[in-house]
C-alpha positions in Angstrom: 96.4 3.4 37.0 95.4 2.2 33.5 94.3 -1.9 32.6 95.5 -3.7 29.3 93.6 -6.1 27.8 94.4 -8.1 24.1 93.6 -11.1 23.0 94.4 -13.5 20.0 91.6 -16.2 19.2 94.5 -18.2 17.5 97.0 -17.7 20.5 99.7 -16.0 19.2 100.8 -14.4 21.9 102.7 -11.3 19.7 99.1 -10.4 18.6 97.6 -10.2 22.6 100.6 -8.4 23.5 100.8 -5.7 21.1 100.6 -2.0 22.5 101.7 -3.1 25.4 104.6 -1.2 27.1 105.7 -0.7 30.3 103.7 -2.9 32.5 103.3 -2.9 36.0 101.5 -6.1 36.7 100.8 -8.6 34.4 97.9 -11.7 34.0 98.2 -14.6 31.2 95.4 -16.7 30.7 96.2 -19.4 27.9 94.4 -23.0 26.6 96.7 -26.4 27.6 97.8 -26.6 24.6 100.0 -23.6 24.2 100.3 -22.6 28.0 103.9 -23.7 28.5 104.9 -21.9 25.5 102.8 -18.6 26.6 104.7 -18.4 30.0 108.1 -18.7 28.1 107.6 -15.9 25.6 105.4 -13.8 27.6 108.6 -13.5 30.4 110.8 -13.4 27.8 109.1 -10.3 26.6 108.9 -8.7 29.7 111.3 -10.0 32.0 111.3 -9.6 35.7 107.8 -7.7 35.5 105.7 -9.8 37.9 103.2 -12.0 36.3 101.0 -14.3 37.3 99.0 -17.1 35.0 96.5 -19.7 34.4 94.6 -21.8 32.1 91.6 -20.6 31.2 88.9 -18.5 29.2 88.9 -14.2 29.6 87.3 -11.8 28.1 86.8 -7.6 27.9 83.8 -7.0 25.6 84.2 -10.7 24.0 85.3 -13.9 25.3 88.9 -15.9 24.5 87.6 -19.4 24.5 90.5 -21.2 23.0 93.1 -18.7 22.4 95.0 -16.5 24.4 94.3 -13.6 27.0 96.5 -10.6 28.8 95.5 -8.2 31.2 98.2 -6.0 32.7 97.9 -2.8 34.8 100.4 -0.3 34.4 100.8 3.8 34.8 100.6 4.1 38.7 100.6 1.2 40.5 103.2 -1.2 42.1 103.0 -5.0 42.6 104.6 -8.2 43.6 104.0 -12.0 42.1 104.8 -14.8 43.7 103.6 -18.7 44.6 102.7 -20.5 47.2 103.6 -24.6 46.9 102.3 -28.0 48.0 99.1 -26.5 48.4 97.3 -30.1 48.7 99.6 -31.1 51.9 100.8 -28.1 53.5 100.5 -24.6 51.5 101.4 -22.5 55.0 105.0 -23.8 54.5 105.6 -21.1 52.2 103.6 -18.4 54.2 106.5 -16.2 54.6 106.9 -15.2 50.7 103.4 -13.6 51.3 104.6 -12.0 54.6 107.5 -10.4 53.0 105.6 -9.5 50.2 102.9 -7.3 52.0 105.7 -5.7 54.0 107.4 -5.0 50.8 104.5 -3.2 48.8 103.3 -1.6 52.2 99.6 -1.5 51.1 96.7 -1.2 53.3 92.6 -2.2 52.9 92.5 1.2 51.4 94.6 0.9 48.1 96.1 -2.9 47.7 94.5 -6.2 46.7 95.6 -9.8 46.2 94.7 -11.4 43.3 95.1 -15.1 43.2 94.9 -18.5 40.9 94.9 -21.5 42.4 95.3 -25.2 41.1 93.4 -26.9 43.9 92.5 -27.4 47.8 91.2 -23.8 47.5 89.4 -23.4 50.5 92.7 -24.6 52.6 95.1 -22.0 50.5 92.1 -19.3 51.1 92.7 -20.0 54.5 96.1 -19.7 54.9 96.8 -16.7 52.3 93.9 -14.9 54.3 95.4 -15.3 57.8 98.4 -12.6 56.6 96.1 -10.7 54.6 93.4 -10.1 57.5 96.2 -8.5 59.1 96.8 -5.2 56.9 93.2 -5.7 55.7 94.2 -6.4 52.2 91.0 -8.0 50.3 91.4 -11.3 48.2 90.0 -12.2 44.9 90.7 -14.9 42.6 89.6 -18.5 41.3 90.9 -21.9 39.9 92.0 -22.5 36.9 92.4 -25.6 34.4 94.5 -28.3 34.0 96.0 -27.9 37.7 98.6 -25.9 36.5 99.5 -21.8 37.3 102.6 -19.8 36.6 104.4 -17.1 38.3 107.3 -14.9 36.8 107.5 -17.5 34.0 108.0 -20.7 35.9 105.1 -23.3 35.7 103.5 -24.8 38.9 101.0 -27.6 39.6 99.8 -28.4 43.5 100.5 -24.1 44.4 98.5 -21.4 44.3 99.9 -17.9 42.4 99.5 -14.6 43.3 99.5 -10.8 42.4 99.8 -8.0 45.1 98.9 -4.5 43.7 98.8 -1.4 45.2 97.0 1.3 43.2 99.2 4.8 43.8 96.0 6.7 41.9 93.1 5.7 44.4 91.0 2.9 46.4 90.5 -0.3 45.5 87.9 -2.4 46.6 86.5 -6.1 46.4 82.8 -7.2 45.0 80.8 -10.5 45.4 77.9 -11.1 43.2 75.2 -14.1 44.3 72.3 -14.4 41.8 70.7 -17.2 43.7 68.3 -17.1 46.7 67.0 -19.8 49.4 64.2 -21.9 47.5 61.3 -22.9 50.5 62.6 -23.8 53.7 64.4 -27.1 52.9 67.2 -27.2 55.4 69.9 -30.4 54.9 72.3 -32.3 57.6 74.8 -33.6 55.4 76.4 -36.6 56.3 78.2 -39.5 54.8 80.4 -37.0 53.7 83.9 -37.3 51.5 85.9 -34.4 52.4 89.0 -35.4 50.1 86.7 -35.7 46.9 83.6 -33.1 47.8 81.1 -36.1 47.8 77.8 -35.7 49.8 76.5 -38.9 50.7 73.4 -38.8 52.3 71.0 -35.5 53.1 68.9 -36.1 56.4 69.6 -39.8 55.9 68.8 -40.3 52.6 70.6 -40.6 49.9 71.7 -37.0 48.7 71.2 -38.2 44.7 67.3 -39.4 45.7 66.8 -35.8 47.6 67.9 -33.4 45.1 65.7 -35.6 42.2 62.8 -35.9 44.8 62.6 -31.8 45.1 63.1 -30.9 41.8 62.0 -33.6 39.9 64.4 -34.1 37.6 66.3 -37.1 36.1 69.9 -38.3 37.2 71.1 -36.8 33.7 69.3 -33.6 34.5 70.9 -33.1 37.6 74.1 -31.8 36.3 72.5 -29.0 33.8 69.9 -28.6 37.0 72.6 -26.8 39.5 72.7 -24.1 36.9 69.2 -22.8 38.5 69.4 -25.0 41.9 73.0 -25.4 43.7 72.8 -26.0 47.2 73.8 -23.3 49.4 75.9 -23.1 53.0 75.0 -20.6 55.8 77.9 -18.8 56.5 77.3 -16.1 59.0 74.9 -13.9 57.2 76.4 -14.9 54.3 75.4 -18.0 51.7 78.2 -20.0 49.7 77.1 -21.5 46.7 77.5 -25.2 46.2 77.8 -26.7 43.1 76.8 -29.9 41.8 80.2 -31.7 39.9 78.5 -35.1 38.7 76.5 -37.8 40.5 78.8 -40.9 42.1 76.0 -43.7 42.8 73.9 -42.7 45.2 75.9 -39.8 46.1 76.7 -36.3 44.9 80.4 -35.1 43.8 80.6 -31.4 44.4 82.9 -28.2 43.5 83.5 -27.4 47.2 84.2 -29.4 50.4 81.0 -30.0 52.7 81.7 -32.3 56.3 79.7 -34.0 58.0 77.1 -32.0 59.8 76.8 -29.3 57.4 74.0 -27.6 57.2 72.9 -27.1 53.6 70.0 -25.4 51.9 68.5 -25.5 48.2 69.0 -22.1 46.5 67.2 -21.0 42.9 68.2 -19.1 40.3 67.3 -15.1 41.1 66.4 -12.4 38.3 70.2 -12.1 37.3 69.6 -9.1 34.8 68.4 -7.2 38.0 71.2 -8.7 40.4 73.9 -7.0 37.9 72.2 -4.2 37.6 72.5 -3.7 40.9 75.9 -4.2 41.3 77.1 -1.9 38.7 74.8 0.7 40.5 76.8 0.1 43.8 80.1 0.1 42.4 79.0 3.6 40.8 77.6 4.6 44.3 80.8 3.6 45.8 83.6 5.3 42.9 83.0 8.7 41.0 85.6 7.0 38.7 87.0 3.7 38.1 89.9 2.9 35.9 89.3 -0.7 36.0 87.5 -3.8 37.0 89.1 -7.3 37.0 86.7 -10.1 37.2 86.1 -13.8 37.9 82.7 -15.1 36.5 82.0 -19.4 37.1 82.3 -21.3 33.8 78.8 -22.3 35.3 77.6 -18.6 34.9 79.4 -18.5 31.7 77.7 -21.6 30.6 74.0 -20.2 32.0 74.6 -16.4 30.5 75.6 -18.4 27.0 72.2 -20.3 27.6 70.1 -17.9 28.0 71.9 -15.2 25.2 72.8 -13.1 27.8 76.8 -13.5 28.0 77.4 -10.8 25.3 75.0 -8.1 27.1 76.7 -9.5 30.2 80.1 -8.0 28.9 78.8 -5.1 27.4 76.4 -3.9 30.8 79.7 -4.2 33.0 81.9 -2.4 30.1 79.9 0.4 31.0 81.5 0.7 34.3 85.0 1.7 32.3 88.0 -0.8 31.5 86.7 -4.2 32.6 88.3 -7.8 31.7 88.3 -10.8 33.9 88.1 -14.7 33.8 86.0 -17.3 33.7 86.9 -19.5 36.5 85.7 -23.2 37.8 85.7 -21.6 41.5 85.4 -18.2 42.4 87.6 -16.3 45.9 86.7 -14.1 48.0 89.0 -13.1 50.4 88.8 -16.1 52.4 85.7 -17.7 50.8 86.0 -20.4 48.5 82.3 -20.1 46.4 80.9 -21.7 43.3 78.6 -20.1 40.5 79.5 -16.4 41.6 80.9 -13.3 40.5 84.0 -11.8 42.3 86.0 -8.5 41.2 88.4 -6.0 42.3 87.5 -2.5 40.8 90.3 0.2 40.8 89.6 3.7 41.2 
């Protein structure tokens, strides 16, 4: 299989698209300005080839901030798009599109993925797109998008979650998480007071979850939100840690990017060498393929916003372009089959 990838920093769309024949599979990210008019024109230029879309920034080798990104694979693989609705009340209503689509593309753990943007309650949809998936073994990656709106085969959607099932005909696929944070001391949190509807941590061991975070890393209230860059908070998930990010203080409480309930039990992470961490990765993805045709990404907007930072975005792109063909997006939550993280890295690299 073979990935596509153009771009027009003025968003006309003609310009992204151009060279592009014969797709397979096809991914839109647009700004909010122009993203009804993208997913008119771009299904009007290639109707009934399934596409799936989203507001946001992408890149290959350079970032699309405000303009206008497409990624398509075509030349050997087969694929299905299609939405899930409602997702804030009852996203498994719709369960049986997915079910009809796996059976359709008969793909296995081996050679499929599921590649997904969502418009909210992601760690619900993750549930319920994951309970078909863990079936076959089909692995999930994905994010959210802007604006709460996502498009499939040219039809806009706000409340649902899109997605892309591809099978690769060429070779394996297989599905990446990259962490560049560790634990920082042995600070350990019960989190209580909790707002599971709007992410808000109340109180940490009691106190108020606002006067903790400053207390340990002494920092202002207005410091706090630049702060979770280098310290998020972290959730023990088997031997596994999802990142929690900071959204904005609320009084005495904290508003974060992912549910936490009461009783949680949270930890404080810090930033990790990240120039080593990727390093790494793109070692164990060449460990694990003698060739890739392409990688498909989902960086944070808060890694995007700590790479830009620290002037490391643009050797970012160019250290993973090294792998072969790699685009992605830059996303304001990150999937992983059925793990909703923050502040991550998750791709999907094609043999």
């Amino acid at each position: 299989m073979k990935q596509f990838f153009g771009r027009s920093q003025s968003g006309d769309l003609k310009e992204a698209v151009r060279g592009l024949s014969s797709p397979q599979f096809i991914m839109l990210f647009s700004n909010s300005d122009q993203f009804e008019a993208h997913v008119k024109k771009l299904e009007e230029l290639y109707p009934k080839v399934p596409s799936i879309g989203c507001i946001g920034m992408s890149y290959d080798t350079r970032v699309v901030e405000k303009g206008v990104g497409v990624a398509a694979f075509y030349d050997g693989v087969s694929a299905a798009a299609n939405v899930l609705e409602h997702v804030s009340t009852m996203p498994v209503k719709y369960i049986s599109r997915l079910q009809k689509d796996v059976n359709r593309i008969q793909g296995s753990r081996r050679d499929t993925v599921c590649i997904d943007f969502c418009a909210g309650n992601d760690a619900c949809v993750l549930t319920t797109i994951y309970s078909v998936l863990r079936q076959s073994g089909i692995p999930l990656v994905g994010g959210t998008g802007d604006a709460g709106k996502v498009s499939a085969n040219g039809i806009i959607y706000e409340d649902a979650v899109v997605y892309g099932l591809i099978r690769n005909h060429g070779g394996k696929v297989k599905a990446y998480k990259e962490n560049i944070y560790h634990q920082m001391g042995n600070y350990r949190f019960i989190a209580s007071k909790t707002d599971k509807a709007n992410y808000i941590i109340g109180e940490l061991n009691g106190k108020s979850a606002k006067q903790v975070y400053q207390s340990i890393l002494h920092v202002t209230e207005k410091e706090i939100l630049t702060q979770t860059f280098k310290n998020p908070f972290g959730k023990i998930n088997g031997n596994d840690t999802c990142i929690i990010s900071i959204k904005e203080v609320n009084g005495s409480a904290l508003t974060c990017f992912r549910q936490v309930n009461d009783s949680d039990v949270l930890i404080l992470l810090e930033l990790g060498d990240y120039r080593s961490i990727v390093k790494n990765t793109i070692r164990q993805i060449r460990s694990d393929f003698s060739r890739v045709s392409a990688v498909f990404s989902i960086n944070c907007l808060f890694r995007y916003l700590l790479f830009n930072e620290n002037h490391y975005m643009e050797d970012y792109l160019k250290e993973m372009s090294t792998l072969g063909n790699h685009v992605g997006l830059v996303g304001y939550g990150e999937h992983y089959n059925n793990q909703f993280v923050n502040q991550s890295m998750t791709c999907v690299v094609f043999e």
